[in-house]
PLY file of the C-alpha trace (Angstrom):
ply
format ascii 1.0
element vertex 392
property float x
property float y
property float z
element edge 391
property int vertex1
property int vertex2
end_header
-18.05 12.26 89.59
-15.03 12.31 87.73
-13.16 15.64 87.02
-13.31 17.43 83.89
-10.18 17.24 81.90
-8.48 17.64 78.56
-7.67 14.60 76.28
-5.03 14.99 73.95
-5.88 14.26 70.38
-2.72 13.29 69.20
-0.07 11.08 71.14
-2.76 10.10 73.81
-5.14 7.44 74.19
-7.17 8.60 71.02
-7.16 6.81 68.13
-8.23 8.36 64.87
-9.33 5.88 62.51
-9.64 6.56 58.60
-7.41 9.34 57.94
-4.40 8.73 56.41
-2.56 12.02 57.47
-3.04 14.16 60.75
-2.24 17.89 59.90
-0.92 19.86 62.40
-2.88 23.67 61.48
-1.85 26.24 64.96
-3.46 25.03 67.88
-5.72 21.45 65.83
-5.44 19.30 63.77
-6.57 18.47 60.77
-7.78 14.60 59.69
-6.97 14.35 55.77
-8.15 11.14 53.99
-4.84 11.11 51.54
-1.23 10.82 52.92
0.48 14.53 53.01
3.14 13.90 49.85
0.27 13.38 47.33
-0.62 17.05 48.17
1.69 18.28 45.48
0.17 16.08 42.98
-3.69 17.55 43.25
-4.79 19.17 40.22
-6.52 22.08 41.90
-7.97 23.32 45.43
-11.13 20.86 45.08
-9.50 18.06 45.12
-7.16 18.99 48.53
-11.14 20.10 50.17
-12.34 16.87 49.39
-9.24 14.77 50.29
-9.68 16.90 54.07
-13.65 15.88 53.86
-13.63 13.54 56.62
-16.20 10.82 55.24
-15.76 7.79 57.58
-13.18 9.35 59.99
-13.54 8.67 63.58
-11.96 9.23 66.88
-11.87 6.20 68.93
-11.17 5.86 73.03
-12.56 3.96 75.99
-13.94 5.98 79.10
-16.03 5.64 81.68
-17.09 9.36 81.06
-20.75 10.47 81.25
-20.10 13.42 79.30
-17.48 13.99 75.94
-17.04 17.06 74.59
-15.18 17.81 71.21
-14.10 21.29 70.00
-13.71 21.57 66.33
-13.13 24.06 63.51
-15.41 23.36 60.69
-14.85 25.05 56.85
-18.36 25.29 54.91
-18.74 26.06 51.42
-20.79 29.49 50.34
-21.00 29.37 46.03
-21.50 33.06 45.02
-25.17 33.28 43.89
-26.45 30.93 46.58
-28.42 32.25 49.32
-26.48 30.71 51.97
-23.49 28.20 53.10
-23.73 24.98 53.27
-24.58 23.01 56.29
-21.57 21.55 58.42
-23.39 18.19 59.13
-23.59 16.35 62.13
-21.11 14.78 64.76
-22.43 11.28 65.72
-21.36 9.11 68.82
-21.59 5.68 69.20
-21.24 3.58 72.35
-19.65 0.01 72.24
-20.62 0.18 68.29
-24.18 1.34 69.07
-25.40 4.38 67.37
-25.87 6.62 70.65
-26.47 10.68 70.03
-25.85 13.29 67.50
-25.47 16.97 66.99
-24.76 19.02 65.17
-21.54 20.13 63.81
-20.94 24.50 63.99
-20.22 26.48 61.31
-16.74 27.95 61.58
-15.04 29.11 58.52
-16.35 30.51 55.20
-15.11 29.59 51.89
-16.57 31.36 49.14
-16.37 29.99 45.59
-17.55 31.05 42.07
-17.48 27.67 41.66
-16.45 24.15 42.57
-12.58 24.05 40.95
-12.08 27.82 41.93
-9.66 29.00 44.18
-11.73 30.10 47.17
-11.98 33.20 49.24
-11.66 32.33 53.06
-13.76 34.35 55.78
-12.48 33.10 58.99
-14.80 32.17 61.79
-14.82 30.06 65.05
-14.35 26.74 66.49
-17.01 25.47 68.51
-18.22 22.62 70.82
-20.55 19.65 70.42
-21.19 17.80 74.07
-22.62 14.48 74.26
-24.17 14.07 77.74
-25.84 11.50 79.52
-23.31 8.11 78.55
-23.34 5.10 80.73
-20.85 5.58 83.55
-19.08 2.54 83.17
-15.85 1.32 81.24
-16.97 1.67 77.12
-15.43 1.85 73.86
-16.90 5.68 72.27
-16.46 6.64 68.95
-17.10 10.19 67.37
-17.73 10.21 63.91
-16.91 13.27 61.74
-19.33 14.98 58.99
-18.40 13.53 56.04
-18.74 17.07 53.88
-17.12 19.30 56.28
-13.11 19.27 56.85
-12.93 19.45 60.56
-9.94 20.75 62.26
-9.83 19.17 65.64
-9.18 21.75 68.59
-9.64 19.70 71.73
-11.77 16.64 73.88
-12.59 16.71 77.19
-14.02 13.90 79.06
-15.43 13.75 82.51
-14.12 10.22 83.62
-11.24 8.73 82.85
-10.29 7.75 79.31
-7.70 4.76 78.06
-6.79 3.85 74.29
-9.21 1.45 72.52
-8.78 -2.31 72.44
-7.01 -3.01 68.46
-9.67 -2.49 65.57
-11.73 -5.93 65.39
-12.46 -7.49 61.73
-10.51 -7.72 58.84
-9.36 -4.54 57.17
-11.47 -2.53 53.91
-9.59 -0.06 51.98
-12.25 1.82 49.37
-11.38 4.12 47.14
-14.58 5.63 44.60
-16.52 8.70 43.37
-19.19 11.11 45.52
-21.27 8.11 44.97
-18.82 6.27 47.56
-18.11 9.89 49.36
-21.81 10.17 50.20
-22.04 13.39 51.61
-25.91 13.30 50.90
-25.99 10.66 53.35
-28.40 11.88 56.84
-25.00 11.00 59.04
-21.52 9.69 58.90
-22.54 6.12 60.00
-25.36 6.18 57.26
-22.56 6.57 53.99
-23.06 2.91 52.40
-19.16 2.16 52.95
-20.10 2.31 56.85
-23.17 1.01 56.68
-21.59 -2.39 54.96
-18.47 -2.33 57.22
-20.56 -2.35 60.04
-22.73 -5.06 58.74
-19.88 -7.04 57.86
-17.99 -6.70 61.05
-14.83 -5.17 59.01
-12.67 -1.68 59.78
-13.35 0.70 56.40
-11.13 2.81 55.37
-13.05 5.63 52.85
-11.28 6.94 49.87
-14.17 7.97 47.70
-13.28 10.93 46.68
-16.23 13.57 45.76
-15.89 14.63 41.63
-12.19 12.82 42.07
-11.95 9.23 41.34
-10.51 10.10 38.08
-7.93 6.71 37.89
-4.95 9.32 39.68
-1.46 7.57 39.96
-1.22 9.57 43.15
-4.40 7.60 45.13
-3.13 3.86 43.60
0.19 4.46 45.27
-1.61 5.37 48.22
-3.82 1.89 47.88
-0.76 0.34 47.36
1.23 1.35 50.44
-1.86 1.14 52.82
-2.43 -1.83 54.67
-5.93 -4.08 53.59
-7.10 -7.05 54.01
-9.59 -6.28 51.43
-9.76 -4.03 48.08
-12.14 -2.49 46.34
-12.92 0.54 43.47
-15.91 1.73 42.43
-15.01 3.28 39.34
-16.28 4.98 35.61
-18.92 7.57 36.84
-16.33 10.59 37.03
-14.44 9.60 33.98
-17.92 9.78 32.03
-19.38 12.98 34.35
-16.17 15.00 33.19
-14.57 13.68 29.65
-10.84 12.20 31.85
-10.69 9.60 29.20
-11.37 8.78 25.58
-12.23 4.96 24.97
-8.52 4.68 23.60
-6.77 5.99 26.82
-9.75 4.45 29.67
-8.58 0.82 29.53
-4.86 1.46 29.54
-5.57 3.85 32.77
-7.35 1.38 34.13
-4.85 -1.15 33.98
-2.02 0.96 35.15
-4.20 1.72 38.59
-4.53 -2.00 39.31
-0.86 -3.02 38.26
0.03 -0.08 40.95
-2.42 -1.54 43.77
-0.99 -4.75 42.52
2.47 -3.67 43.53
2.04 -3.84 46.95
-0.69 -6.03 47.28
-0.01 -8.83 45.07
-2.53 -11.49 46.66
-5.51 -9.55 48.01
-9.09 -9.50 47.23
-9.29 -7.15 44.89
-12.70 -6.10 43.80
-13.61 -3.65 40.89
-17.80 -1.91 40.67
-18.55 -0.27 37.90
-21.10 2.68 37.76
-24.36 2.84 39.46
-27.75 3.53 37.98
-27.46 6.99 36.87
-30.64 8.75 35.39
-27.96 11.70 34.15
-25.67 9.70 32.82
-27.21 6.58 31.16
-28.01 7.95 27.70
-24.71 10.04 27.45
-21.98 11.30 28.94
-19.87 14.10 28.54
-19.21 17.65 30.58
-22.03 18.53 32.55
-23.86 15.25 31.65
-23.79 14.45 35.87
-22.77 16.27 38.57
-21.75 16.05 42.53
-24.32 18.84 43.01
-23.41 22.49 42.68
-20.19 21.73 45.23
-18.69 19.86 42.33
-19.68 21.20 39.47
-22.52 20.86 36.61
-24.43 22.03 33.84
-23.50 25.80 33.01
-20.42 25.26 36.12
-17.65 27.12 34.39
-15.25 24.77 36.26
-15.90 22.12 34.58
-15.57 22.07 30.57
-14.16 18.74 28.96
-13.79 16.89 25.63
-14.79 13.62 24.99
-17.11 10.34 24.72
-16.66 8.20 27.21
-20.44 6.41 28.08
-21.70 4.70 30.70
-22.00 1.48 28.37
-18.50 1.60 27.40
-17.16 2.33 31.08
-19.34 -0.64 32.75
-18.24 -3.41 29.01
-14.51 -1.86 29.46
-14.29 -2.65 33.44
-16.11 -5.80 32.80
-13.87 -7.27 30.09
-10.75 -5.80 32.11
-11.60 -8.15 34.80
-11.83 -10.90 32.90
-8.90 -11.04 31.13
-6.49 -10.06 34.05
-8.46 -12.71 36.06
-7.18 -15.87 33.79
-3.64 -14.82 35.86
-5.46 -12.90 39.32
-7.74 -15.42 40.89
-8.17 -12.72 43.82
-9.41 -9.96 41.39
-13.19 -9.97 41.36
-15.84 -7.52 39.35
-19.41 -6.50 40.80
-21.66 -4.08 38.51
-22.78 -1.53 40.14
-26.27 -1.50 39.35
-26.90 -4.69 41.57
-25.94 -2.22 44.22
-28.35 0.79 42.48
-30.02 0.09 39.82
-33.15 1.78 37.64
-35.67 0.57 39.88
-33.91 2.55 42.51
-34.33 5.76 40.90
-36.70 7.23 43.30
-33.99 7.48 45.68
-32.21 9.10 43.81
-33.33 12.97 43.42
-30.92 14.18 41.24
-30.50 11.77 38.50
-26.95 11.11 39.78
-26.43 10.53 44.15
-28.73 8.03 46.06
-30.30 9.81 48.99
-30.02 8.65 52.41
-32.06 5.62 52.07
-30.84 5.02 49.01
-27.28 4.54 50.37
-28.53 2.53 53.04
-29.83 0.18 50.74
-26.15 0.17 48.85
-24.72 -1.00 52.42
-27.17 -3.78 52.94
-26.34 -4.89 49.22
-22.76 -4.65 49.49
-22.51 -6.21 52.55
-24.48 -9.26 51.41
-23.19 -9.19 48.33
-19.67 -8.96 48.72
-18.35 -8.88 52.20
-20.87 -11.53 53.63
-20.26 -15.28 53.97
-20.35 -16.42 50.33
-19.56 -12.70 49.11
-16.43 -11.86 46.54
-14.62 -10.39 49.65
-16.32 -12.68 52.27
-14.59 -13.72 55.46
-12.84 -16.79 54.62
-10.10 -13.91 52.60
-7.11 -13.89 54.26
-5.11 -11.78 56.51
-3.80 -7.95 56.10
-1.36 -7.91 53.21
1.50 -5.25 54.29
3.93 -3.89 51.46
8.14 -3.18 52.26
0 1
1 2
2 3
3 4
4 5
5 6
6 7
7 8
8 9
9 10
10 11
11 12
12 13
13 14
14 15
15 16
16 17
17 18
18 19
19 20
20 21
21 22
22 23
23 24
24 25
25 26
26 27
27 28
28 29
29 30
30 31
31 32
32 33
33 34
34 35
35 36
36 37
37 38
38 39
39 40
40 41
41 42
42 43
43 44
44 45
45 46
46 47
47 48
48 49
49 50
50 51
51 52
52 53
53 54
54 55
55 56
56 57
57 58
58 59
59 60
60 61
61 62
62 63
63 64
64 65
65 66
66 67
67 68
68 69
69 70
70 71
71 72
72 73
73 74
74 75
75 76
76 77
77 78
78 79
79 80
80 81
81 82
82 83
83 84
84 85
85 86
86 87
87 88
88 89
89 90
90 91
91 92
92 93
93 94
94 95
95 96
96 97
97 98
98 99
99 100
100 101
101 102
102 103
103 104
104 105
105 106
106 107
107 108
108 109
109 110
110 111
111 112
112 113
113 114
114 115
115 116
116 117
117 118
118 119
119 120
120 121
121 122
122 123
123 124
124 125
125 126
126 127
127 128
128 129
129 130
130 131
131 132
132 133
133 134
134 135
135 136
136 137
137 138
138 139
139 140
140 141
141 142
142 143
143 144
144 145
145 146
146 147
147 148
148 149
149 150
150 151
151 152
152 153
153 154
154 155
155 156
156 157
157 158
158 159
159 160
160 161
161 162
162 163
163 164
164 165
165 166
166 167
167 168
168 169
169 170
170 171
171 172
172 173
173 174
174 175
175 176
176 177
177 178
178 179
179 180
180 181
181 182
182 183
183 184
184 185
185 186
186 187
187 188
188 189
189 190
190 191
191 192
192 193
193 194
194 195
195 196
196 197
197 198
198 199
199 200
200 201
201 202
202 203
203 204
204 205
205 206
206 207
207 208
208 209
209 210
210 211
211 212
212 213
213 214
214 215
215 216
216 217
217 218
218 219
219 220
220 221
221 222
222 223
223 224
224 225
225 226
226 227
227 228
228 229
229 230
230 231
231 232
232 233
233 234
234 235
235 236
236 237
237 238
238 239
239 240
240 241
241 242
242 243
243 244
244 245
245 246
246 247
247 248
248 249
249 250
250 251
251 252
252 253
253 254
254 255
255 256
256 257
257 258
258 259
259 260
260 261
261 262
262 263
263 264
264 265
265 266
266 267
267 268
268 269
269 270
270 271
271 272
272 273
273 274
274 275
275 276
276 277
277 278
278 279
279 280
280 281
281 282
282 283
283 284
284 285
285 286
286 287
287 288
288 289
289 290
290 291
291 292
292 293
293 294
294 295
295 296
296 297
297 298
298 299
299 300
300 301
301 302
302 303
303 304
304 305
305 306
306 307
307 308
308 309
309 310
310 311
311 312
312 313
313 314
314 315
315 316
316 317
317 318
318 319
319 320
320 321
321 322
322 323
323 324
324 325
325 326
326 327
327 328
328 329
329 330
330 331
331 332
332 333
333 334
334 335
335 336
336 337
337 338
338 339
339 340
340 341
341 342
342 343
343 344
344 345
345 346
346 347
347 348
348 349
349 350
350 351
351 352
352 353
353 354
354 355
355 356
356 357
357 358
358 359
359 360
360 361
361 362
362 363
363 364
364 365
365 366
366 367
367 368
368 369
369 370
370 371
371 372
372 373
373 374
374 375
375 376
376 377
377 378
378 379
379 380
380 381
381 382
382 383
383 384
384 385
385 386
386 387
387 388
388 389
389 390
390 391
């Protein structure tokens, strides 16, 4: 057998896919979903946790290794008056694209909130290990997929074989950017969010910008669409601005417009495609603060953190985006517009426990749609769209 060895994570044969930013944190590193300048544009702590949730994140090598090992410092979230932190999720390998093993992912840091938009009170803890034994022993392509509601600081890999980089990323390239609803950290593992589970479908690479209780139309995260590489486009948007009041119907539209002229910027040609909101039993009959939620982690009814103004519905969101489309499509063949309840709608609602985030199956479903819908042959986005539009 092969001897046991140390794999660098950064400058080696790894590839990690779906983060936009590597931070360098002491002896890890840290896979963040947004590129490091729009840090000093976040409105408050939440938003930089989420960006560093690593939903659809992956490290990607070939090895003949039987065994992988990754060491990793996960942050958890405590909230003061529950009875315990949250759960760091699960790591999950795959083997030449086949869902192989999972474990879990250990608990490392603390932080404790009083709530969702606080600024939290760290209580340090430890990295740990997750080992994946028993691989085939020949030449494969492995990929370790990161909990997508944990921030993981990577502390080392160690393979027993050799390892080599992987062969380039197959299929055409998906940058998404939506709410929790396209986050999915209620999903039962990081290959089961419905962005994955339609990428892999579809035979495409995703890159994952929903952003949990943050897909609020920021300047910051269309720059970052527009600068980022994509072959295909798409937003799910309206469920946050209704949730949390961003918008009154006079300033929605406008904000809406100014997102897609700045994804426009650099990507002038590409399929663009806009979803508006889901099936939401929380939100349907009116919106407001505290109206939804992305569970106690983001804030809702009686969550001092959140406290807006406004009357933004989910009619008016889904007409607005609609209408939006239409008119900018007279002059933007490639911009397309799906409603989201063909991806979720009310006779989903049992999968969907509380009144606002599918559940596992429920996402699942949302890939199958998607994929079919959308990314398929005879989809919006399907494969005859053509190649990776690059901006400079």
């Amino acid at each position: 057998m092969a001897s046991w060895r140390d794999v660098p994570l950064v400058g080696g044969p790894v590839e990690i896919r779906g983060a936009l930013d590597l931070e360098r944190r002491g002896p890890g590193v840290l896979p963040r979903r947004l590129p490091a300048w729009t840090r000093a544009q976040y409105p408050d702590a939440f938003m930089d946790f989420v960006a560093s949730m690593p939903s659809g994140v992956r490290l990607v090598l070939r090895t003949d290794a039987t065994t992988v090992e990754l060491e990793l410092l996960t942050t958890v979230r405590h909230f003061d008056g529950s009875p315990e932190p949250g759960p760091a999720g699960v790591v999950e390998l795959l083997v030449d694209g086949v869902p192989f093993a999972r474990a879990k992912a250990p608990r490392g840091d603390v932080l404790r909130l009083a709530h969702s938009r606080a600024e939290g009170r760290l209580l340090p803890g430890s990295a740990g290990s997750v080992r994946f034994t028993g691989l085939p022993g020949d030449m494969k392509e492995v990929a370790l997929w990161l909990p997508p509601q944990t921030p993981c600081e990577l502390r080392a890999l160690r393979a027993d074989g050799a390892v080599e980089p992987p062969a380039p990323a197959r299929g055409r390239l998906w940058v998404h950017h939506g709410s929790s609803i396209s986050h999915c950290t209620q999903a039962d593992a990081p290959t089961g969010t419905w962005p994955v589970v339609a990428a892999a479908r579809a035979g495409v690479e995703v890159v994952n910008l929903g952003m949990a209780g943050n897909c609020h139309l920021d300047p910051y995260v269309a720059r970052t669409i527009r600068d980022t590489a994509a072959d295909l486009i798409s937003l799910e948007l309206g469920a946050n601005p209704v949730a949390r009041s961003t918008f009154t119907p006079r300033t929605f539209g406008p904000a809406v417009h100014g997102f897609l002229d700045t994804v426009r910027d650099g990507h002038p040609d590409t399929p663009l495609l806009v979803v508006s909101p889901v099936y939401s039993r929380a939100l349907e009959a009116e919106g407001g603060p505290g109206a939804g939620r992305d569970g106690p982690q983001a804030g809702g009814p009686g969550d001092p953190g959140e406290r807006a103004q406004g009357d933004l519905t989910m009619a008016f969101v889904r007409d607005a985006l609609s209408s939006i489309v239409r008119d900018r499509a007279r002059t933007d063949p490639a911009l397309h517009h799906l409603d989201g309840r063909g991806l979720f709608g009310q006779g989903d609602a049992a999968d969907q426990p509380d009144g606002v985030h599918p559940n596992a199956a429920g996402y699942r479903r949302m890939g199958h749609r998607f994929a079919a819908a959308v990314l398929g042959p005879g989809g919006v986005l399907g494969p005859e769209g053509g190649h990776v539009s690059r901006t400079g």
